[in-house]
N, CA, C and O of each residue as an XYZ file, in Angstrom:
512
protein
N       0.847     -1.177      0.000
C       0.000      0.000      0.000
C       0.893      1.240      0.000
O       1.672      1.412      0.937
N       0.817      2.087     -0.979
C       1.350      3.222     -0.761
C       0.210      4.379     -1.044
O      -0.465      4.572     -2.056
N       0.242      5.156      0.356
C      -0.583      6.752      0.648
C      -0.098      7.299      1.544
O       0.551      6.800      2.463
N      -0.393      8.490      1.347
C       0.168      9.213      2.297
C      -0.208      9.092      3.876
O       0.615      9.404      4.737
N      -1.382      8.662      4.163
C      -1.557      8.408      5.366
C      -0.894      7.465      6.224
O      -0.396      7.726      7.318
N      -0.931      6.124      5.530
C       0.141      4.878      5.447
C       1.299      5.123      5.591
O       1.698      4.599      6.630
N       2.109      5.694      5.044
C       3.620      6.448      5.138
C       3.721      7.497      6.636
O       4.783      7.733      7.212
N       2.937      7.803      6.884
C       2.936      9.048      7.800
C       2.829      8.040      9.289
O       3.626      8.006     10.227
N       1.339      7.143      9.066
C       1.375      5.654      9.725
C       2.549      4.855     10.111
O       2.675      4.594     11.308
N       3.494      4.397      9.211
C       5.101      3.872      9.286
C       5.856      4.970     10.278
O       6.355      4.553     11.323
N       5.922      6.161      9.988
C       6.640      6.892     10.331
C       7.181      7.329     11.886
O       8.256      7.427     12.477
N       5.465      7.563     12.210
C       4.907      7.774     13.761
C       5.224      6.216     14.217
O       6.207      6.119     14.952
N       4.833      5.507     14.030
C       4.489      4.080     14.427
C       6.064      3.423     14.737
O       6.194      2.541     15.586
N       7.370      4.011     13.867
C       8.734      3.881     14.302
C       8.947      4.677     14.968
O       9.734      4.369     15.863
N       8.563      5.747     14.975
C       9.265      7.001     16.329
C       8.488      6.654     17.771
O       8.932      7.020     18.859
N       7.283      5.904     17.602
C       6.668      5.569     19.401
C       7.208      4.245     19.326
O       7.646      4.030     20.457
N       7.404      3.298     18.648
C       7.399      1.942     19.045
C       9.031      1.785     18.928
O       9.567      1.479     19.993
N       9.657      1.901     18.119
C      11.250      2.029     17.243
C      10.963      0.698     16.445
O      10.073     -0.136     16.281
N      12.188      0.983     16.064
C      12.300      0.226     14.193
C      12.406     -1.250     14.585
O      11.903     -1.977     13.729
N      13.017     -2.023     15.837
C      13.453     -2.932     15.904
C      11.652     -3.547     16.674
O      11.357     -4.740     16.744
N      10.992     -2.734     17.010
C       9.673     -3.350     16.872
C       8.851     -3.260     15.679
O       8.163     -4.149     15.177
N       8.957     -2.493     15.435
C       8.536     -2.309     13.534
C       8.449     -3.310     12.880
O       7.508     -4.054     12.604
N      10.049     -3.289     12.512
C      10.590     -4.752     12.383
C      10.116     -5.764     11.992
O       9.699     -6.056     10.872
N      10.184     -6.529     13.222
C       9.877     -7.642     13.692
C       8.277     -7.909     13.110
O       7.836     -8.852     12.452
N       7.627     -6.727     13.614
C       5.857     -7.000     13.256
C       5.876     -7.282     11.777
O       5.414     -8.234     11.149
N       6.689     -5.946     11.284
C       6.731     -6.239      9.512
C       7.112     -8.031      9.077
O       6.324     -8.700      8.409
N       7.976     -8.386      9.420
C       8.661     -9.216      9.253
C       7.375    -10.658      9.349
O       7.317    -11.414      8.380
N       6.583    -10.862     10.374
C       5.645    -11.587     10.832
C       4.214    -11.293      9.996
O       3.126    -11.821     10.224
N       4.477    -10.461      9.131
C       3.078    -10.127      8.140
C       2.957    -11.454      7.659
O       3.837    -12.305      7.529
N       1.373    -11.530      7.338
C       1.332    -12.325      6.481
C      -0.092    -11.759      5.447
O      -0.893    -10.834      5.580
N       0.105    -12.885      4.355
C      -1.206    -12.131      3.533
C      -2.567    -12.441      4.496
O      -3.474    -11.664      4.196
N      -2.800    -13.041      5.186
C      -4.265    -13.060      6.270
C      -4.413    -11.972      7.108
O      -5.543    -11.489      7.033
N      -3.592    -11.362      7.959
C      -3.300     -9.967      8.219
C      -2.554     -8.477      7.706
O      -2.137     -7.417      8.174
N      -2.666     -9.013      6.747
C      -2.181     -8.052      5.707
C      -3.492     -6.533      5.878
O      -3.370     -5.350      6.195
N      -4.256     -7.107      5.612
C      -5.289     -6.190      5.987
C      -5.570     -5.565      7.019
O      -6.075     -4.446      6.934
N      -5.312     -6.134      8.192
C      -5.251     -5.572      9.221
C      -4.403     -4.673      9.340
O      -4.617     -3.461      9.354
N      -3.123     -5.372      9.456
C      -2.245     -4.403      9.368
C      -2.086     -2.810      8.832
O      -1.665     -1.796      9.389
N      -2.561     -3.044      7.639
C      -2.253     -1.797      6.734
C      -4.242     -0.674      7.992
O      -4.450      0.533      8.122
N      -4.772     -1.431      8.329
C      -6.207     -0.826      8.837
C      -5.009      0.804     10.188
O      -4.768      1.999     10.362
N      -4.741     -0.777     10.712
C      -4.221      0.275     12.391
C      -2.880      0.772     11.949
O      -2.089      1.031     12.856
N      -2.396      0.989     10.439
C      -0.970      1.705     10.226
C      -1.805      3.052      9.753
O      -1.411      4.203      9.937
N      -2.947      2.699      9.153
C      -3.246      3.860      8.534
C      -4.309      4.407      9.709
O      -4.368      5.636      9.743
N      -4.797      4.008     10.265
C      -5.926      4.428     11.598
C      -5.292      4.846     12.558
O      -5.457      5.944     13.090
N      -4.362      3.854     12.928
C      -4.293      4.394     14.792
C      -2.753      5.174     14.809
O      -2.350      5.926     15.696
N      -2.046      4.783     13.609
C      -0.914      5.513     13.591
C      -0.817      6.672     12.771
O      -0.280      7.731     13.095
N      -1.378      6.402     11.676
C      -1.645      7.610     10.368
C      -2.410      8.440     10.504
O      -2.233      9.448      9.819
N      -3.641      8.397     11.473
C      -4.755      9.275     11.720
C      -4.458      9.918     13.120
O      -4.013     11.051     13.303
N      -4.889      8.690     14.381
C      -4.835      9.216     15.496
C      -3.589      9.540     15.920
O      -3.274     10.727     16.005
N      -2.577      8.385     16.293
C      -1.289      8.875     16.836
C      -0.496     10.013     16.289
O       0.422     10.517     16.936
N      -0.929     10.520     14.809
C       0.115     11.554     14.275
C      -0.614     13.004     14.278
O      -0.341     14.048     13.685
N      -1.617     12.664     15.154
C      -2.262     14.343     15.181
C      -1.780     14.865     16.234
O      -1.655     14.226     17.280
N      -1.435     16.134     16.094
C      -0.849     16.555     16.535
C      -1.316     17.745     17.396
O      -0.641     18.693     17.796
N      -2.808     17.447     17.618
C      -3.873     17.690     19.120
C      -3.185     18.090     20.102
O      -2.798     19.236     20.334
N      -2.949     16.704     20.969
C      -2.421     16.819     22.042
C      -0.956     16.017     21.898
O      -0.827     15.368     20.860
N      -0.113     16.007     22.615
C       1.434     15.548     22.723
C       1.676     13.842     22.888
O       1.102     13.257     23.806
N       2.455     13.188     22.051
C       2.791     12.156     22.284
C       2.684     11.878     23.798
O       1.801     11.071     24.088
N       3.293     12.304     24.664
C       3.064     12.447     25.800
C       2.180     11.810     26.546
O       2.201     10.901     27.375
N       0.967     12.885     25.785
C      -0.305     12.715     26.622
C      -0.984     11.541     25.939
O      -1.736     10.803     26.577
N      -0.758     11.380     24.794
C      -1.140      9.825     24.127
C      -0.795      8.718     24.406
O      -1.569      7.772     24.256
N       0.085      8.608     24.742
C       0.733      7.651     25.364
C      -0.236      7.289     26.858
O      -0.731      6.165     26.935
N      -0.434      8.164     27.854
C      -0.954      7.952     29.143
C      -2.241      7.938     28.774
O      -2.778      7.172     29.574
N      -3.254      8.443     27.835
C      -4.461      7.853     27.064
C      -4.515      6.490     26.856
O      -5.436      5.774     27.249
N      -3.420      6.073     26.166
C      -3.571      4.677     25.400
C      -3.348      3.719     26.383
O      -4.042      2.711     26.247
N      -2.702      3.728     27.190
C      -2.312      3.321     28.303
C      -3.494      2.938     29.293
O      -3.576      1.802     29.758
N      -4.428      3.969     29.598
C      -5.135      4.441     30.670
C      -6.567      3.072     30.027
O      -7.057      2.203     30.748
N      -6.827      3.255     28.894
C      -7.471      3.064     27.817
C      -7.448      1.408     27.983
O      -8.267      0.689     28.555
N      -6.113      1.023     27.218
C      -5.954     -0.448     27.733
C      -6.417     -0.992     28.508
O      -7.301     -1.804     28.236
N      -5.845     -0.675     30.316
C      -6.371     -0.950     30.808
C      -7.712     -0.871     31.433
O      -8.355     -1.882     31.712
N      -8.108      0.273     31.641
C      -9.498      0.368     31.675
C     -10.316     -0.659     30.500
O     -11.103     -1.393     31.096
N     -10.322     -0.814     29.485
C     -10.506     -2.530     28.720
C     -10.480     -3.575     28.817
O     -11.305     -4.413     28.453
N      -8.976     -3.751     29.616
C      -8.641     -5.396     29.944
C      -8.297     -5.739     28.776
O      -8.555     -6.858     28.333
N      -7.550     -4.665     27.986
C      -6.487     -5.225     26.902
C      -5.430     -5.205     27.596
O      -4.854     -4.125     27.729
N      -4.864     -6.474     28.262
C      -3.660     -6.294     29.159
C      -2.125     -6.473     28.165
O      -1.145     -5.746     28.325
N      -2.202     -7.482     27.254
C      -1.160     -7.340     25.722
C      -0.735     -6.677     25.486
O       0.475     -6.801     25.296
N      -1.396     -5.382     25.297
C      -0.663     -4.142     24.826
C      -0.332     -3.208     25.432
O      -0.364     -2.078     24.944
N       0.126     -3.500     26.824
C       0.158     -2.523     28.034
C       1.877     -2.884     27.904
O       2.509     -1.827     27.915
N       2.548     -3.797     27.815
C       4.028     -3.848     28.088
C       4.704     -3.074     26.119
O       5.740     -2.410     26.086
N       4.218     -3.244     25.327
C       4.670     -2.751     24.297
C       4.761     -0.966     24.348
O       5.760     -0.323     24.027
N       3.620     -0.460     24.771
C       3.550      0.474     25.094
C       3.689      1.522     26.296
O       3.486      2.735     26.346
N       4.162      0.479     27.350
C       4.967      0.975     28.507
C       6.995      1.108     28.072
O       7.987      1.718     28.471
N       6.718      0.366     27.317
C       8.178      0.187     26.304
C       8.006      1.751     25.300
O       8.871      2.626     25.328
N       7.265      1.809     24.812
C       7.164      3.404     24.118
C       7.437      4.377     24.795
O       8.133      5.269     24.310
N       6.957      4.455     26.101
C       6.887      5.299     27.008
C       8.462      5.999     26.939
O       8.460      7.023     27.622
N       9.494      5.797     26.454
C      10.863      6.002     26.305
C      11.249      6.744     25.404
O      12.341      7.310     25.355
N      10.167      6.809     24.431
C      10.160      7.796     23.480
C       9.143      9.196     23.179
O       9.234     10.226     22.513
N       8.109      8.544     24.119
C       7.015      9.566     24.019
C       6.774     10.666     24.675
O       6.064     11.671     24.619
N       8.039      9.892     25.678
C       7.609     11.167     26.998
C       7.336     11.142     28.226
O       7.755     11.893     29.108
N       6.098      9.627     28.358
C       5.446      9.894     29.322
C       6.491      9.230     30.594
O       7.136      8.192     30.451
N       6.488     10.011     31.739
C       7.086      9.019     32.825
C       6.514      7.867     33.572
O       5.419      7.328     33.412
N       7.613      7.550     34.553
C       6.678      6.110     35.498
C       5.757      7.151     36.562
O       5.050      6.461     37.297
N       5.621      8.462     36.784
C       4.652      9.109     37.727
C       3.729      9.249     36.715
O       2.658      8.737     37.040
N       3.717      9.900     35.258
C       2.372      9.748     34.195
C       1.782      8.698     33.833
O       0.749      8.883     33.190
N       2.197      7.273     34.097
C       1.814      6.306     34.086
C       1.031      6.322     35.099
O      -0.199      6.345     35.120
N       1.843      6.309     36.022
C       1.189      5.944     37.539
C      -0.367      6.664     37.929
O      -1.474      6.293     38.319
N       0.390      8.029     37.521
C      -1.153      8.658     37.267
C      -2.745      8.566     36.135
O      -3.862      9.083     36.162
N      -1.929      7.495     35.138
C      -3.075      7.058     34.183
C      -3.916      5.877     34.762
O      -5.068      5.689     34.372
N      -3.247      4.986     35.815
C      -3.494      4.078     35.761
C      -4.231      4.402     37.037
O      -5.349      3.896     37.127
N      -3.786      5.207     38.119
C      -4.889      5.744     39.840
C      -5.722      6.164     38.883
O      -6.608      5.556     39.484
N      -6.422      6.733     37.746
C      -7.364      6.739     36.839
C      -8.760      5.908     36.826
O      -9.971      5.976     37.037
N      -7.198      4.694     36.237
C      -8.254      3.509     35.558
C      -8.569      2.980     37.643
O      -9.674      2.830     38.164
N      -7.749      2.889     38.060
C      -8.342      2.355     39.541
C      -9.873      3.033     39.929
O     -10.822      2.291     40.182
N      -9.996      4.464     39.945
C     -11.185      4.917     40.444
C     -12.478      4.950     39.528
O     -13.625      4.943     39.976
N     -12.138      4.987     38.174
C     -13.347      5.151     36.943
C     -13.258      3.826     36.469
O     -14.135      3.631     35.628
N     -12.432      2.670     36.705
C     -12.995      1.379     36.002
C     -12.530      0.011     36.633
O     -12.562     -1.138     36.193
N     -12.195      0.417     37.533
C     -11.365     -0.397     38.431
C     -10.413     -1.138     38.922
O      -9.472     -1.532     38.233
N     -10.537     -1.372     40.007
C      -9.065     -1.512     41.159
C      -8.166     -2.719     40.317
O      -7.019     -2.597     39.888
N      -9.042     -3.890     40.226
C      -8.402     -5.070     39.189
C      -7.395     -4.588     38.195
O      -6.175     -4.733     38.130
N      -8.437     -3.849     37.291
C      -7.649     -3.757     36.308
C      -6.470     -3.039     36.753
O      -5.314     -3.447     36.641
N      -6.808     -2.048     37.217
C      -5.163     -1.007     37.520
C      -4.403     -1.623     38.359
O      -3.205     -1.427     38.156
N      -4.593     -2.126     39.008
C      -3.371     -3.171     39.876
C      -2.694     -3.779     38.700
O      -1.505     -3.626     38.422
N      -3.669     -4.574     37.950
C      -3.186     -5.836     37.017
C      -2.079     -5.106     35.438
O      -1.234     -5.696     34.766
N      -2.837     -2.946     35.282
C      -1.965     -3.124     34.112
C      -0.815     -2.307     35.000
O      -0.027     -1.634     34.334
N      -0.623     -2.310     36.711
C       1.023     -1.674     37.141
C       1.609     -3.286     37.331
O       2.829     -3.207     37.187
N       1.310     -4.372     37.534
C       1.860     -5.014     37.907
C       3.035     -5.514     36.337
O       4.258     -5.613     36.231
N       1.758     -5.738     35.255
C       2.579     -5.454     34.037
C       3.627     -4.205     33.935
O       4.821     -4.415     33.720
N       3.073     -2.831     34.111
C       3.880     -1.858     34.067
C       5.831     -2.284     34.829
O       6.949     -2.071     34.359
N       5.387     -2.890     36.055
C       6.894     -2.882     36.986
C       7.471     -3.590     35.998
O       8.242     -3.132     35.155
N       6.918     -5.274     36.145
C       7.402     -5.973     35.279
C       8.337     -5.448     33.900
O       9.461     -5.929     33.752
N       7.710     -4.267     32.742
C       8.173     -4.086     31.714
C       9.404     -3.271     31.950
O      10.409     -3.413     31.254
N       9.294     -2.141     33.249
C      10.172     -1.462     33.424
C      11.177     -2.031     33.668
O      12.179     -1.635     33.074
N      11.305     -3.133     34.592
C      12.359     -4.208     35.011
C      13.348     -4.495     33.972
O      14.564     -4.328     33.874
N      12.286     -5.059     33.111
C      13.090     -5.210     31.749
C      14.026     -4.690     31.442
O      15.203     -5.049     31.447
N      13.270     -3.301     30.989
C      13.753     -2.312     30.612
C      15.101     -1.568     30.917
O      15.961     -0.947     30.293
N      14.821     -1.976     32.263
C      16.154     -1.455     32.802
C      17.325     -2.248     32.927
O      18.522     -1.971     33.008
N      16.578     -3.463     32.922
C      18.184     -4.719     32.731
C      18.426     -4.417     31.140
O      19.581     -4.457     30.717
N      17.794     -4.242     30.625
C      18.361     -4.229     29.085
C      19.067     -3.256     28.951
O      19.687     -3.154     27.892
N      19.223     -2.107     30.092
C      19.920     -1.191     29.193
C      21.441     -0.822     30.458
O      22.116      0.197     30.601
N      21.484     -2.030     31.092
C      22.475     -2.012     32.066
C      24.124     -2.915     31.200
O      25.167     -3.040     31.842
């Protein structure tokens, strides 16, 4: 697929996630999600994530907040991993997630910091 939205999609989508997650996803395409793919490069990265509204920043502790308040718990360590590029800190986290504790509950926000420590852990052995 080549458009401009798609391209703009790639673009954003390497500057929050980086290339070596990019990557990898690219790499794991297949023609059954092919479609998909190209949906949330051109939607959630080409449309939403690259407007330039409010601050990576604050998108980040949205998407975040969001997740969990869902009980999409999957995509809470990929994007606590972004968090390195976007901006947001472990207190803007912390504060997305005392959020999701009072407007959607305690479960979930326990369940997406317990992921959160976990990723940071990582995070930080990886870069020791």
């Amino acid at each position: 697929m080549t458009d401009a939205r798609f391209d703009k999609g790639m673009e954003t989508r390497r500057a929050v996630l980086g290339d070596a997650h990019v990557d990898r996803a690219e790499a794991a395409k297949t023609d059954l999600d092919l479609p998909f793919q190209e949906l949330i490069t051109v939607s959630a990265w080409g449309t939403v994530w690259a407007s330039d509204a409010i601050t990576r920043r604050e998108r980040s502790m949205l998407t975040l907040a969001l997740l969990a308040a869902t009980g999409n718990f999957e995509e809470i360590p990929m994007h606590i991993r972004a968090t390195a590029r976007t901006g947001a800190t472990k207190r803007d986290v912390m504060e997305a997630f005392q959020h999701v504790a009072v407007y959607a509950g305690v479960p979930r926000a326990n369940h997406a910091i317990k992921l959160a420590k976990q990723t940071y852990a990582e995070m930080e052995a990886a870069s020791e």
